[in-house]
N, C-alpha and C positions, 0 to 999 in steps of 0.2 A: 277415504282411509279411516273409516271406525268414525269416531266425538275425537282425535288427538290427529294432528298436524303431521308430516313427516318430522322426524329429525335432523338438526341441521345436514349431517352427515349424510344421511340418505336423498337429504335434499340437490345437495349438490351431485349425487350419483346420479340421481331422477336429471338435473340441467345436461350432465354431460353426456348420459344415454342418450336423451333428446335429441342434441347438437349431433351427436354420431348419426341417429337416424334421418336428420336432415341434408347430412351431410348425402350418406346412400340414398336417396330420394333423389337428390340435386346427381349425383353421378349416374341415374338410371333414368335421365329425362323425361319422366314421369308428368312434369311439370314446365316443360319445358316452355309448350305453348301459351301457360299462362302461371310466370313466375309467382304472381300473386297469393297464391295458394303456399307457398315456402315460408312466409311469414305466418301463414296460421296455424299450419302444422309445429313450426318451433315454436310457440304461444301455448297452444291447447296440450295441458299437462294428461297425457294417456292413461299414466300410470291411476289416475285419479277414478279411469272408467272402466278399469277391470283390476279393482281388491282382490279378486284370486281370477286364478286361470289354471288350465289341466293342460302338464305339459304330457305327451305321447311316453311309454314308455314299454319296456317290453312287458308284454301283458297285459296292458290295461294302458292307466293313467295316472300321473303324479300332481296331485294340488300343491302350487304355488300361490303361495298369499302374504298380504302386506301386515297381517295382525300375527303372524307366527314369534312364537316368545325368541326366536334366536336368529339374533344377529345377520349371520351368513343369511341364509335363509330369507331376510327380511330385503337383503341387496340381491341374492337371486332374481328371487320377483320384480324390481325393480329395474335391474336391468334388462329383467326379459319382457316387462311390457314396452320397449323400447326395439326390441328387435322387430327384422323385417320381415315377419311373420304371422300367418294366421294364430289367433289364440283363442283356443275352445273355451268358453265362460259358462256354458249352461250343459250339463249331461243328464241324461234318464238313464238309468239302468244299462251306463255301457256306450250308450248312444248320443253323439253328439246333435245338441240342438240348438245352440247358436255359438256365434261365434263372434270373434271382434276379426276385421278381414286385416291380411296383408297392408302394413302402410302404403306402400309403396302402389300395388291395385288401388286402394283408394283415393291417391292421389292421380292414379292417370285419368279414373272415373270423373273425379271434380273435376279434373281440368278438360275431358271429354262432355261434361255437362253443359260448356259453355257458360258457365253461370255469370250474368252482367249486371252491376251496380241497381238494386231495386227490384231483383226480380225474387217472385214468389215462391219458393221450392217449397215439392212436397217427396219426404222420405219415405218409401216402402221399407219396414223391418227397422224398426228402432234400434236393436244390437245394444248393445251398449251405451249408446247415444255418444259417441265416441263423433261419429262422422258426423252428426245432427249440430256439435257444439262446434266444430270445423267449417261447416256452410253459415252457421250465425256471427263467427266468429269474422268472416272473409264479409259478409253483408254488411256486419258491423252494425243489426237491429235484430233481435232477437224473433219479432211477431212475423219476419217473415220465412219463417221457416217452423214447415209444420213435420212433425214424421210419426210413423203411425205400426201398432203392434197388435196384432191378437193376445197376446198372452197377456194377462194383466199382473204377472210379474214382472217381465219384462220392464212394462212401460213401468213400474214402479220403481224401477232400478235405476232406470236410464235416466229418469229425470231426481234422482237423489243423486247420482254422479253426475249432471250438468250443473244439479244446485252448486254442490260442491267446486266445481270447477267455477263457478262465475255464469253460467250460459241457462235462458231461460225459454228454447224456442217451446213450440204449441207440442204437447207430447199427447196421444188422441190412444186410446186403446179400442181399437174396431181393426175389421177385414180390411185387408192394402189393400183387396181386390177390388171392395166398392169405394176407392178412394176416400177423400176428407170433404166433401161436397159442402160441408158449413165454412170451410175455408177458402173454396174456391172461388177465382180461378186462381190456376197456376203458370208461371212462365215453364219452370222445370220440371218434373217428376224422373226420383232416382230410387232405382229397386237394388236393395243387397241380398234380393232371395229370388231363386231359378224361379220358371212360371212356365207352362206347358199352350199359353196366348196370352195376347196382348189384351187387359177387361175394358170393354166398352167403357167405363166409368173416368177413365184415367183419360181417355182423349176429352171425352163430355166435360172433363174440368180442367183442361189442358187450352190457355188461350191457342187461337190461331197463330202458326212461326212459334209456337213453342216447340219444349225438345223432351221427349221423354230416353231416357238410357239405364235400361235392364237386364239384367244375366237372360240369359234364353238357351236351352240345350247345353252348351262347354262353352257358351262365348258369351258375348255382349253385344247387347243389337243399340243401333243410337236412332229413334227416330225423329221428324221432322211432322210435327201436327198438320195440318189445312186445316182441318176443321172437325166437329165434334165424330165425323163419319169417317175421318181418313186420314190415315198415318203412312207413310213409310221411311224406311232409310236401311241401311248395311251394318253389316258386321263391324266390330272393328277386330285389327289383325289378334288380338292378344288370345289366350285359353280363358277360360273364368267360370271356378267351379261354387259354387253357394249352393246351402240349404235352400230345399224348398219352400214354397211360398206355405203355410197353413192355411185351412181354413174354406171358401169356394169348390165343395166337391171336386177338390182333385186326384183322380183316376192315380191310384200306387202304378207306379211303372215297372210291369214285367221283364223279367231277365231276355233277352233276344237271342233265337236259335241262330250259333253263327257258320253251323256247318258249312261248307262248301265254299269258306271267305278263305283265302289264303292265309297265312298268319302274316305276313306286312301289313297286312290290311285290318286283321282284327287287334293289331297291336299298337298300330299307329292312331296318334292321338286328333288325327285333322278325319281318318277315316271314320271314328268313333263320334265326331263333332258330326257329320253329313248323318250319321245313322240316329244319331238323339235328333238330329232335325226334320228327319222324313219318319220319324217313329208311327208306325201306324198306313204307310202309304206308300211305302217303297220296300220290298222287301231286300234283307240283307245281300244278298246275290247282287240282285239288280242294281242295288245303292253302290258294289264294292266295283263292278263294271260301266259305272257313270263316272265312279272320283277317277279310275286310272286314265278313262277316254279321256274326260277331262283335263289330265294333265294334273292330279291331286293338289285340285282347288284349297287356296286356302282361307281362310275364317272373312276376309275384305271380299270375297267374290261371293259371298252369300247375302241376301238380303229380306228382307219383310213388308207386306204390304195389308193395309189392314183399311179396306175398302167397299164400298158396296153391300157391307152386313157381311161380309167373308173375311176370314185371314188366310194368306198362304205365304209361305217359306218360297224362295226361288236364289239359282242360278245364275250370277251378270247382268240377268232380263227380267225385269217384273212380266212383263208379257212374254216375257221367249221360252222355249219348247221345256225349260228345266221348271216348274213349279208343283209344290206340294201343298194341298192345302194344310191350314192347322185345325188342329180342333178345338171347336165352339166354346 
C-alpha cells in the first residue's frame, strides 16, 4: 500500500473483510481436507497483494485502488480484495492479463496440492504473489518455495507485495514452461495458467511420488510423478478457467466450427470441457456423440498420461478405447 501503512480504520475493515472470507472458505469446504491452510489464509493480509484491481463494468472496466484521495473509495477497495472473487490486476488495451484467482479456487488448489511439512514447491505464474506468500506462509520457511513469471513486471510486483506482507519465498522471472531447474528438485509443482501439455521440464524437476496440479483445458488435472519420463493422474470434478500460460510457442487457439452440435451441447459447460480437451483430434460431431454415449462424463472421468515421450487426454482408461493424444 504506497511508503504509508493502512489507517487504523481501514485497518480493521482489512481484519474483518478477512475473517468474512475465511469464514466463506471454511463454509465451501474448499479446505476441508486439510484444515491447515485456514490459518494461512486468515494471516496473509490480500489486500497488501493487489493495491488496485479493475472491477468489470458495463463497458469496460472500473479501477479500484488503495492510494485514491477518498475515503469511500479507499474501503471499496478494501473490502473487495477480500471478496470471493477473481480480481483482474494487470490489463492491455481492454484485455485481461493477469489476475489474482478466486480465494476460495485457491484454497481447494492448495489443499489438492497435498502439500506436507518440508516440501519443495514450485509456482507456475507469480500473479500477484498472493498464493506464493500463502504456500511460505503454511511451510513456515520462506526458501522453500520458488514461483516463477515471464513478465518482468510481474515478478517485480509480486515480490514488492510479499516484501511488504513479511514473506520472502525465491521470486525467478523465466519461462514456467522450462521450470526453475537451479532450484530443483521439487516435491510439488502448482500452475495458475491453462497450458495446451504437460512440459517435459516440470516432471525432469519433479522428485519421484511428487505431485504436480495444473489448470488444463476448463479443469485441473492433479498429477502423480514416477519418474522424470512419466506422469499421470485425473481431473478433479471442479471448472477452472485461467490465463494462458505465455511464452513456449503456444499455437493461439482458433474459434471451433460447432455446426451440427445440438445446442445442450454447445452450451453446456462439461460438453465445452471434452472439446478444449480433444481440441485438434476429435472433431466437434464426433466429441458431442461420445459425451452423450457416455452418459455426459464429468471432469473426475477424464484423465492424463504423460509417458513414453507422448502425452494423451483419456476417458476412465488410460489404455481404453477413449484416448486423445496432446500436442507436443
Amino acid at each position: 500500500m504506497g511508503a504509508h501503512a493502512l489507517d487504523k480504520d481501514l485497518e480493521a475493515v482489512a481484519a474483518s473483510a478477512r475473517a468474512a472470507m475465511v469464514r466463506d472458505i471454511d463454509e465451501s469446504g474448499a479446505w476441508a481436507a486439510d484444515p491447515v491452510w485456514r490459518e494461512a489464509f486468515a494471516a496473509v493480509p490480500r489486500h497488501l497483494f493487489v493495491p488496485y484491481y479493475y472491477v468489470g463494468v458495463l463497458g469496460g472496466y472500473e479501477r479500484h485502488w488503495g492510494e485514491s484521495p477518498d475515503p469511500e473509495a479507499r474501503e471499496r477497495w478494501v473490502r473487495g480484495a477480500y471478496a470471493d472473487t477473481p480480481l483482474a490486476t494487470r490489463l492491455r488495451d481492454g484485455e485481461l492479463l493477469s489476475s489474482s484467482s478466486q480465494p476460495s479456487l485457491m484454497a481447494m488448489m492448495l489443499t489438492e496440492l497435498r502439500v506436507e511439512d518440508g516440501n519443495r514447491v514450485l509456482e507456475i505464474g507469480a500473479g500477484t504473489g498472493y498464493n506464493a506468500a500463502l504456500l511460505a506462509h503454511r511451510l513456515g520457511d520462506d526458501d522453500l518455495v520458488t514461483t516463477v513469471d515471464l513478465e518482468p513486471e510481474i515478478t517485480e510486483s509480486a515480490r514488492r507485495h510479499l516484501e511488504a506482507a513479511g514473506y520472502h519465498p525465491v521470486v525467478v522471472t523465466g519461462d514456467g514452461a522450462r521450470g526453475v531447474p537451479e532450484r530443483a528438485p521439487f516435491d510439488r509443482i502448482v500452475a495458475t495458467c491453462t497450458l495446451g501439455s504437460i512440459p517435459p521440464a516440470w516432471l525432469a524437476q519433479c522428485r519421484p511420488g511428487g505431485r504436480i496440479l495444473t489448470p488444463f483445458a476448463t479443469g485441473l488435472v492433479a498429477l502423480t510423478v514416477r519418474d522424470a519420463g512419466y506422469a499421470e493422474g485425473q481431473f478433479l470434478h471442479t471448472p477452472a478457467y485461467f490465463v494462458p500460460l505465455r511464452g513456449t510457442g503456444r499455437p493461439e487457439s482458433e474459434p471451433m466450427a460447432l455446426g451440427g452440435v445440438p445446442r445442450r451441447g454447445r452450451e453446456h459447460e462439461l460438453f465445452r470441457f471434452l472439446l478444449a480437451l480433444t481440441r485438434g483430434s476429435l472433431d466437434p460431431q464426433e466429441a458431442y456423440a461420445l459425451w452423450e454415449r457416455e452418459g455426459r462424463p464429468g471432469r473426475e472421468r477424464y484423465g492424463i498420461t504423460v509417458g513414453g515421450g507422448r502425452e494423451w487426454a483419456w476417458l476412465d482408461d488410460p489404455e481404453g478405447p477413449y484416448a486423445w493424444p496432446l500436442p507436443a
